[in-house]
C-alpha positions as CSV (number, residue, x, y, z in Angstrom):
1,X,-8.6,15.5,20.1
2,X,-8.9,16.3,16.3
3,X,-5.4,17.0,16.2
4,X,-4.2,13.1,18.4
5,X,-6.1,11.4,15.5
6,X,-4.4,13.7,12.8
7,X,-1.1,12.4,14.3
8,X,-2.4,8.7,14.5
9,X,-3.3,8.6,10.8
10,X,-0.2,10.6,9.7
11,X,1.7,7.2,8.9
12,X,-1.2,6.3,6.9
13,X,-1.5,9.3,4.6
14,X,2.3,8.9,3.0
15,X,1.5,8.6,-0.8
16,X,-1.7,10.8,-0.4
17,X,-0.2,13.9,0.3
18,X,1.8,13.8,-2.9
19,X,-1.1,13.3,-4.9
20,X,-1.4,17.0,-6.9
21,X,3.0,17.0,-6.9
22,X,4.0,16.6,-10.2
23,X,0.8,15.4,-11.2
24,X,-1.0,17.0,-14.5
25,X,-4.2,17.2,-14.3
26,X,-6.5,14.3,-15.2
27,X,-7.1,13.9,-19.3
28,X,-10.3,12.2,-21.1
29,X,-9.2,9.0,-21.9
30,X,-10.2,7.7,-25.2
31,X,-13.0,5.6,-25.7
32,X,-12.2,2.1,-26.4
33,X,-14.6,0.7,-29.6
34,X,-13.6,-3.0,-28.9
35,X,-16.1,-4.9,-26.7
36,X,-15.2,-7.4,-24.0
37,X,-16.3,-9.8,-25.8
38,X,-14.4,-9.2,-29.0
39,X,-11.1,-9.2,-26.8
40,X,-11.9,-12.1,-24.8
41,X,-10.8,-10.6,-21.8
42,X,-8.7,-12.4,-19.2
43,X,-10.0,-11.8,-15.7
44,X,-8.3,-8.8,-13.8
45,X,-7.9,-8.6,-10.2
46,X,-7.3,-4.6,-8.5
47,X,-5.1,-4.3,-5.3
48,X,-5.4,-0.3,-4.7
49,X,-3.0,1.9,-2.6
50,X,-2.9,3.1,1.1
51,X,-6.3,3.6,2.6
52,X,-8.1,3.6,-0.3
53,X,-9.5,0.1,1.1
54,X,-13.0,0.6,3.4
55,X,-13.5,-0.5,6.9
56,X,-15.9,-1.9,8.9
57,X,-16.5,-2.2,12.7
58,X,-18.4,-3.9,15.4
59,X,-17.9,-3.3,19.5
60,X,-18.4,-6.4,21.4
61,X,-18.9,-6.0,25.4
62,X,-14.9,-6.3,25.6
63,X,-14.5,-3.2,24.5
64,X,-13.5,-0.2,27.0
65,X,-14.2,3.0,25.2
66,X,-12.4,6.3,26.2
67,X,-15.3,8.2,26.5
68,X,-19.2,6.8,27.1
69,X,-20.2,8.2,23.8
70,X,-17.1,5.9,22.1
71,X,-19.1,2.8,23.7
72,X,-22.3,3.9,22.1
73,X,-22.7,0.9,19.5
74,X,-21.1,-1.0,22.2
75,X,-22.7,-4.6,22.3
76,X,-25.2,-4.2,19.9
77,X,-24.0,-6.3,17.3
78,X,-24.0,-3.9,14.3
79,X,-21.2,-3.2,11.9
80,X,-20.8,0.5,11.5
81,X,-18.2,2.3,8.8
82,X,-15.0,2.1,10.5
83,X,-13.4,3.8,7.1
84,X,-13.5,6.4,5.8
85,X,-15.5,7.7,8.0
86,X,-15.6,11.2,7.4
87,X,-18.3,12.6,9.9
88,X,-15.8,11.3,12.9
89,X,-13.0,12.7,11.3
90,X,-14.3,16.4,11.5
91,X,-16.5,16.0,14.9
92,X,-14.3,16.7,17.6
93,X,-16.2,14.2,20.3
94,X,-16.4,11.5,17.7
95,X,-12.6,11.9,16.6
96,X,-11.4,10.2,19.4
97,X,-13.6,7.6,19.3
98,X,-12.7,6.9,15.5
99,X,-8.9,7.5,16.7
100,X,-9.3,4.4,19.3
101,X,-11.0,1.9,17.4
102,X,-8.7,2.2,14.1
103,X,-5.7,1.9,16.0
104,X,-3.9,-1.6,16.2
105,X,-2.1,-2.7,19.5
106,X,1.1,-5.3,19.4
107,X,-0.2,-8.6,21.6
108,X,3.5,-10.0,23.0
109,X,0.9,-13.1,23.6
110,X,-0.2,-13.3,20.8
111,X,3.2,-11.6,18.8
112,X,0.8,-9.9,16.4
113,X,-0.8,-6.8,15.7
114,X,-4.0,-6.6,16.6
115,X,-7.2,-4.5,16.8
116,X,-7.7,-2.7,20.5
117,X,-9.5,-5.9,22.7
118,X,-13.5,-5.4,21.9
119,X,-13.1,-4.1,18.5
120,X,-14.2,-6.3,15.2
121,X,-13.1,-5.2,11.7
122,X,-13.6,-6.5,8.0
123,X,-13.1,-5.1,5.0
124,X,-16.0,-4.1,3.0
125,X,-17.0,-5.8,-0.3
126,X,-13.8,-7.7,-0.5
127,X,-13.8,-9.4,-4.1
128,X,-15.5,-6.1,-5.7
129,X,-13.5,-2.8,-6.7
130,X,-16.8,-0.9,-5.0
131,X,-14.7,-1.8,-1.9
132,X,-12.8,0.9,-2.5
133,X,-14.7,3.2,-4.8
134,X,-16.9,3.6,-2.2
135,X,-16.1,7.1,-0.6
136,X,-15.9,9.1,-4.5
137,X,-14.3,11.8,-3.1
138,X,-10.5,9.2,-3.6
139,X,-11.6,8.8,-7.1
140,X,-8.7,9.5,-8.8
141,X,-6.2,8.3,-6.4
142,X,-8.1,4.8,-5.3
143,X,-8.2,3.6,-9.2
144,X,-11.8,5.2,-10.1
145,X,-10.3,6.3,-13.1
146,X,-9.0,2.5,-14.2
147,X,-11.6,1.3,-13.0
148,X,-13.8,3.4,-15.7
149,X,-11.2,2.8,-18.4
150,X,-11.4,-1.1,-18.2
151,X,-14.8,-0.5,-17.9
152,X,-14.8,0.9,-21.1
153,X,-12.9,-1.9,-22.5
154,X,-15.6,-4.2,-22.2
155,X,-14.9,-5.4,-18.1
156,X,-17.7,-5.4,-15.8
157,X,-17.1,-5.9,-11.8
158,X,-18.1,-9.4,-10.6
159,X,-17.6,-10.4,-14.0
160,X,-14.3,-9.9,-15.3
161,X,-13.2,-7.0,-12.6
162,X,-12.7,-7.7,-9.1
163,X,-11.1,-5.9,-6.0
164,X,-8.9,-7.2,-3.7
165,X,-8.8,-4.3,-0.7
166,X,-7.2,-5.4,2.2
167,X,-7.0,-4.0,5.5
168,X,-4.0,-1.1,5.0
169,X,-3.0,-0.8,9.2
170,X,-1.8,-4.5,8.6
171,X,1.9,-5.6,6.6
172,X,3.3,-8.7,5.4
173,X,5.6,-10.0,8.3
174,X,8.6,-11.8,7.9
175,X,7.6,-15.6,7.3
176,X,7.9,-17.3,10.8
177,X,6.4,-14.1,12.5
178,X,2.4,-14.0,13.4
179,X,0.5,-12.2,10.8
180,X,-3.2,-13.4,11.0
181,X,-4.6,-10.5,8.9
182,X,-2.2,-11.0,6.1
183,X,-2.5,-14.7,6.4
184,X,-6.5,-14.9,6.0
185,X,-5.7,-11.8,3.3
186,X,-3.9,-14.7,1.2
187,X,-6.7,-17.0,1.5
188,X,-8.8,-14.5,0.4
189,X,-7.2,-13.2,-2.4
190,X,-6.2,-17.0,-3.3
191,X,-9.8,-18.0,-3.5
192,X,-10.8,-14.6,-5.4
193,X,-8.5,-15.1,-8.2
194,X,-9.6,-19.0,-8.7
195,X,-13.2,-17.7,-8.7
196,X,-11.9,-15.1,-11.6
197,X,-10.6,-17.9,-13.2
198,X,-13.3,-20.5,-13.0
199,X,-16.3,-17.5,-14.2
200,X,-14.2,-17.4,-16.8
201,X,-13.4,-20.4,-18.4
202,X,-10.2,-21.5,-16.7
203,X,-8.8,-18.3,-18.0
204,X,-5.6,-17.1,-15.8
205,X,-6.1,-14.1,-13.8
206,X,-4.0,-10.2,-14.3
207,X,-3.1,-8.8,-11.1
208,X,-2.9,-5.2,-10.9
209,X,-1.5,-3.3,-7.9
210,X,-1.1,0.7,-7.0
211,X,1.5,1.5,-4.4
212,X,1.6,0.2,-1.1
213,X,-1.1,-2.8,-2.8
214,X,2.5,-3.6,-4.5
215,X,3.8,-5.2,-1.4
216,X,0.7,-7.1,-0.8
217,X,0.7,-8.4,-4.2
218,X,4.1,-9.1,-4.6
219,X,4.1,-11.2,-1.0
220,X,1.5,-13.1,-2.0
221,X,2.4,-14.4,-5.1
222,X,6.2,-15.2,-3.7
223,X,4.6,-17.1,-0.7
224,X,2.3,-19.3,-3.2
225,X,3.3,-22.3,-4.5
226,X,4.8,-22.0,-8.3
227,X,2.6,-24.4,-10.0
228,X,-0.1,-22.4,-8.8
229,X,1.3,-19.4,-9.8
230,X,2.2,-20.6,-13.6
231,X,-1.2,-22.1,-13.8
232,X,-3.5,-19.1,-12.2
233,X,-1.6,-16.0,-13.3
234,X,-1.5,-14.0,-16.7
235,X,0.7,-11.3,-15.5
236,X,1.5,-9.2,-12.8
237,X,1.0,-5.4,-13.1
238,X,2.5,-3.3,-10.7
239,X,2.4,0.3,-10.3
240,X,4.3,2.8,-8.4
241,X,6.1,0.6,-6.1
242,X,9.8,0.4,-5.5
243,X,11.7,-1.9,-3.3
244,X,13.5,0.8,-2.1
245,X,10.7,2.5,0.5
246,X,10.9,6.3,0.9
247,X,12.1,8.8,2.8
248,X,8.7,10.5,3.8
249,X,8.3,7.4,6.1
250,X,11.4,8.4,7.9
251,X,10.3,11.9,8.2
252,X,6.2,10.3,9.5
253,X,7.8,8.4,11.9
254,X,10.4,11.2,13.3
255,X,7.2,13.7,13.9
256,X,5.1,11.3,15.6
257,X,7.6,8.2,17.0
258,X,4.6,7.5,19.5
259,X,2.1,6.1,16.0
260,X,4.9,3.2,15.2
261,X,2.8,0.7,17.8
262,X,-0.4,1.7,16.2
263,X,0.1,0.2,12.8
264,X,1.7,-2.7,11.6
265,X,1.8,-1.0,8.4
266,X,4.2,1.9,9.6
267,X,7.4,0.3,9.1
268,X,6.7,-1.0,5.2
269,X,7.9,2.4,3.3
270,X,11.0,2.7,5.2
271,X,14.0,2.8,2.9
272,X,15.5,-0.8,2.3
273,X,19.5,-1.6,2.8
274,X,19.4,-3.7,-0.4
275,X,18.6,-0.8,-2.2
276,X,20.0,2.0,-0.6
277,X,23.7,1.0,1.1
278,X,25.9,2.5,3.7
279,X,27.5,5.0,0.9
280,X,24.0,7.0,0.7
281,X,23.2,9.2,3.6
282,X,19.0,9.8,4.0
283,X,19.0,11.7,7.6
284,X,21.6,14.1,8.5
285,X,22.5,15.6,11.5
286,X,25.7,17.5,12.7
287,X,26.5,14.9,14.8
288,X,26.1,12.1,12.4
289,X,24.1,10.5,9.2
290,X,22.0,7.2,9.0
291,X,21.7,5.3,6.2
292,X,18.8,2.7,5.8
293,X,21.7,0.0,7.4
294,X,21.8,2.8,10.6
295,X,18.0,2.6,10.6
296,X,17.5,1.1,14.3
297,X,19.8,3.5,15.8
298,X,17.5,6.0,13.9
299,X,14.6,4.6,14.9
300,X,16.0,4.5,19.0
301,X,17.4,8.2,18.4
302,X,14.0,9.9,17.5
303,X,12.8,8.1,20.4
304,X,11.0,5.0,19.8
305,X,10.7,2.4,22.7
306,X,13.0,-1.0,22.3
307,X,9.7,-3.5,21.2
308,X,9.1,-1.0,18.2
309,X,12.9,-1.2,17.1
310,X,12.6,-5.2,17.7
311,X,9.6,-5.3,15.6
312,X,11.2,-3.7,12.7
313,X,14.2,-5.9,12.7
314,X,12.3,-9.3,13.4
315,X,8.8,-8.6,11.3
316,X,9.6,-5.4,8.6
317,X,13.3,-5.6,8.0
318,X,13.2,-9.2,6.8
319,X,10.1,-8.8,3.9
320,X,12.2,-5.8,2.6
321,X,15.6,-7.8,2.2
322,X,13.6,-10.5,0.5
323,X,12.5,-8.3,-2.1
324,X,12.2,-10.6,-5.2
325,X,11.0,-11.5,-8.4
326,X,7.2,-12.9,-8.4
327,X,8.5,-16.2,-11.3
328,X,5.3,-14.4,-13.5
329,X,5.1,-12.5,-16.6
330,X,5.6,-8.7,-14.3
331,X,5.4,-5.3,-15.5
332,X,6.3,-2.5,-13.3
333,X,4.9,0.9,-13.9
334,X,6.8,4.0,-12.4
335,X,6.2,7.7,-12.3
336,X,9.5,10.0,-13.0
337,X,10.8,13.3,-13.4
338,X,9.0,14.6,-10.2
339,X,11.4,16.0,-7.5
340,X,11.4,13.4,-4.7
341,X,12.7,13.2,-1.0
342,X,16.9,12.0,-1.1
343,X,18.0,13.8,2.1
344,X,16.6,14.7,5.3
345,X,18.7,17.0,7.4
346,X,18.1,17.8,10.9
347,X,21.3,19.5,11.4
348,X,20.9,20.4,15.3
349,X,19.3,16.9,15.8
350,X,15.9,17.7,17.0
351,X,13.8,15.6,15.0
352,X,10.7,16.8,16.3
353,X,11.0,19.9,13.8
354,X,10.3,19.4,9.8
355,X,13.7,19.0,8.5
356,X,15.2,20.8,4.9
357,X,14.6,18.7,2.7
358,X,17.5,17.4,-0.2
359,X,15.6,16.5,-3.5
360,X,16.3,14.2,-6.7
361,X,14.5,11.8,-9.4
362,X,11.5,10.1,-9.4
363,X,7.8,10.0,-8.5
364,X,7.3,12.5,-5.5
365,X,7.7,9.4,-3.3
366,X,9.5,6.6,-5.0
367,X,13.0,8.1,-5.7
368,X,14.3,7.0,-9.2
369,X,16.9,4.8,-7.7
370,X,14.0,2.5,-6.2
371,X,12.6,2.2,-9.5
372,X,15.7,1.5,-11.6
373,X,16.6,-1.3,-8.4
374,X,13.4,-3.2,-9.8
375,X,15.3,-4.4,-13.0
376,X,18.1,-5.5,-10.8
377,X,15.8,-7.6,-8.2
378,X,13.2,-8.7,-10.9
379,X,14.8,-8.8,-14.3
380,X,18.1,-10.0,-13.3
381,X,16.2,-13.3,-11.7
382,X,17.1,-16.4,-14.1
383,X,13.5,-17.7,-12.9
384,X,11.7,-14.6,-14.3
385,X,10.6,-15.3,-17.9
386,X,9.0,-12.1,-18.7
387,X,9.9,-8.8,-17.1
388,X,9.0,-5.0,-18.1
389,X,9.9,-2.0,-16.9
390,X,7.8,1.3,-17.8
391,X,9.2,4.8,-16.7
392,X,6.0,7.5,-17.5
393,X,8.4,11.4,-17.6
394,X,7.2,14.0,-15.4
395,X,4.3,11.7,-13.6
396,X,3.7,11.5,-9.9
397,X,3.2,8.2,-8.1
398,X,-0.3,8.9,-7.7
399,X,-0.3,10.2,-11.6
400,X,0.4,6.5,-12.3
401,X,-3.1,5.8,-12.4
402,X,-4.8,8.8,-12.6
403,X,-3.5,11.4,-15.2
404,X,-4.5,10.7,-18.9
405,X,-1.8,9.5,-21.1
406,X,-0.4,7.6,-18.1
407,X,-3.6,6.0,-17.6
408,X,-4.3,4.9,-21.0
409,X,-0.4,3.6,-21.2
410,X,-1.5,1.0,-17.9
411,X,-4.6,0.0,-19.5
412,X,-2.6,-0.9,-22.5
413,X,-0.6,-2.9,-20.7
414,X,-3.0,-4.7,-19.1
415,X,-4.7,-5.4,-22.5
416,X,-2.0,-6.2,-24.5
417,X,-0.9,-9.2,-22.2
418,X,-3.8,-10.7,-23.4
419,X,-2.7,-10.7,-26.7
């Protein structure tokens, strides 16, 4: 049972697993002397990566547990932690349980993901970054460390520092496509950042985001209007994302084809045709290679049913061609010089077996070619008045925002907008 959820949450793990690759080890930051008050700070909004975000849960009487200790809360009303919930995780009868209720299910009704019938989730202490500095043991990886370095600077959470965590099993769909969870996520964050605003003084709002929050970020300020944009944001700061996905995703999906139904997220890191084209081979086989434009025959030939391949192309496929420049003063923030995924090859086509593994530039999980796309697709945007692009040598994509000199070069950034 352990090992069903391990598979279940493998999509879900992608950039946590390359979290000590490449990465140096965590350096004292320097202690800024200047107060908030003397910088007059402009409000800052977090978005953190994958899972980082915490989960809670109620079971109505809907619910049909697996097991009768699953239905245990069952009816009672009470919100329990969802996630991280790391006393299921290692209980082998609870595991199961945790496995069921975190899953998502695709309602053809409905044509949305959504939790399993019975099952109630919110995200905890959306509008603080305790949301996801809750379980310590993801300090360095769920912004703990910015957090204390902006801290330092003078910001204080409620104040001038807020967290937007979202629920992470969810993804932006393709506009026309059902996506109730990302659509109250924009309200939310919407309302959050002219809160920020209005507690302080009308000031506009930096947005920060860390990996996959990147592609909640960047959705949500292309699907609001541009007045409001010009008049509520400062800058966008955005941090090991590429538009180019990654090839660990493939490699997720090819072990465990039977997890693409269980997340709506599991489809958002895999590679983009407007970044890699039909001249680059990811997956090889001695048969033949699939680029990311061959990516639902790939998805069909390691075995995923026909609705799975039709949600990528209708709900998935369509965000990552629409890639595009946010029209607001944007900094992107990469990691480099880390040997990253470029090939798979599964040269007698079983795909159930971990393939060798080709490697080139970039972050451990953003290969330098997604990075370097960004100034094409951003920068090269008539509309985008401001646009910067940071490479940080030999610094992983979760070094971005954890080791030292890295760190202190994104708090610098986010300062120095305010200038």
């Amino acid at each position: 049972m352990a090992t069903q959820l391990h598979r279940l949450l493998s999509l879900l793990f992608l950039p946590f697993i390359l979290f000590h690759r490449g990465s140096s080890p965590p350096q004292p930051l320097h202690r800024h002397t200047i107060t908030g008050d003397d910088l007059g700070l402009h409000p800052v909004v977090l978005l953190p990566g994958n899972t980082c975000s915490q989960l809670e849960a109620r079971l109505t009487d809907a619910y049909v547990p697996p097991s009768p200790q699953c239905g245990a809360a069952k009816g009672n009303g009470q919100w329990f932690r969802l996630w991280k919930n790391a006393t299921a995780m290692q209980d082998p009868e609870l595991a199961p349980c945790l496995s069921d209720q975190l899953r998502l299910v695709y309602d053809p009704v409905a044509r949305d993901f959504l939790n399993v019938p019975g099952v109630e989730t919110r995200v905890l202490e959306f509008g603080s970054t305790r949301g996801f500095l809750s379980d310590m043991t993801n300090k360095d990886l769920c912004m703990g460390r910015l957090v204390e370095a902006l801290e330092q600077a003078g910001y204080r959470d409620g104040e001038t520092l807020f967290g937007a965590p979202f629920d992470f099993r969810q993804a932006p769909a393709a506009p026309g496509q059902p996506c109730r969870a990302f659509a109250r996520f924009r309200r939310q964050l919407r309302a959050l950042v002219e809160h920020a605003s209005r507690k302080n003084g009308g000031k506009p709002v930096v947005v920060m985001s860390h990996s996959q929050g990147g592609y909640f970020a960047l959705e949500f300020l292309n699907r609001s209007p541009l007045r409001w944009r010009r008049r509520y944001i400062k800058h966008y700061v955005m941090a090991s994302t590429g538009p180019g996905g990654f090839l660990l995703a493939m490699q997720q999906l090819a072990s465990n084809p039977s997890a693409a139904l269980s997340f709506a997220s599991g489809f958002t890191g895999l590679p983009s045709p407007k970044v890699f084209g039909p001249g680059t081979p990811l997956v090889v086989t001695r048969v033949r290679n699939y680029t990311a434009e061959d990516m639902p025959e790939f998805l069909e030939a390691i075995g995923l049913p026909t609705l799975a391949v039709t949600l990528y192309e209708t709900r998935a496929l369509p965000v990552k061609l629409n890639f595009r420049a946010p029209v607001v003063p944007t900094t992107c923030i990469n990691g480099v010089g880390v040997p990253t995924m470029k090939e798979l090859v599964y040269w007698d086509g079983n795909f159930s077996k971990s393939p060798e593994v080709v490697y080139a530039d970039g972050d451990g999980l953003i290969l330098l070619a997604s990075t370097l796309a960004l100034d094409t697709m951003i920068d090269d945007d008539p509309r985008q008045e401001h646009y910067k692009s940071i490479k940080l040598a030999g610094t992983s994509h979760a070094g971005v925002i954890s080791d030292g000199e890295a760190l202190e070069r994104v708090v610098s950034e986010i300062l120095g907008v305010q200038e």
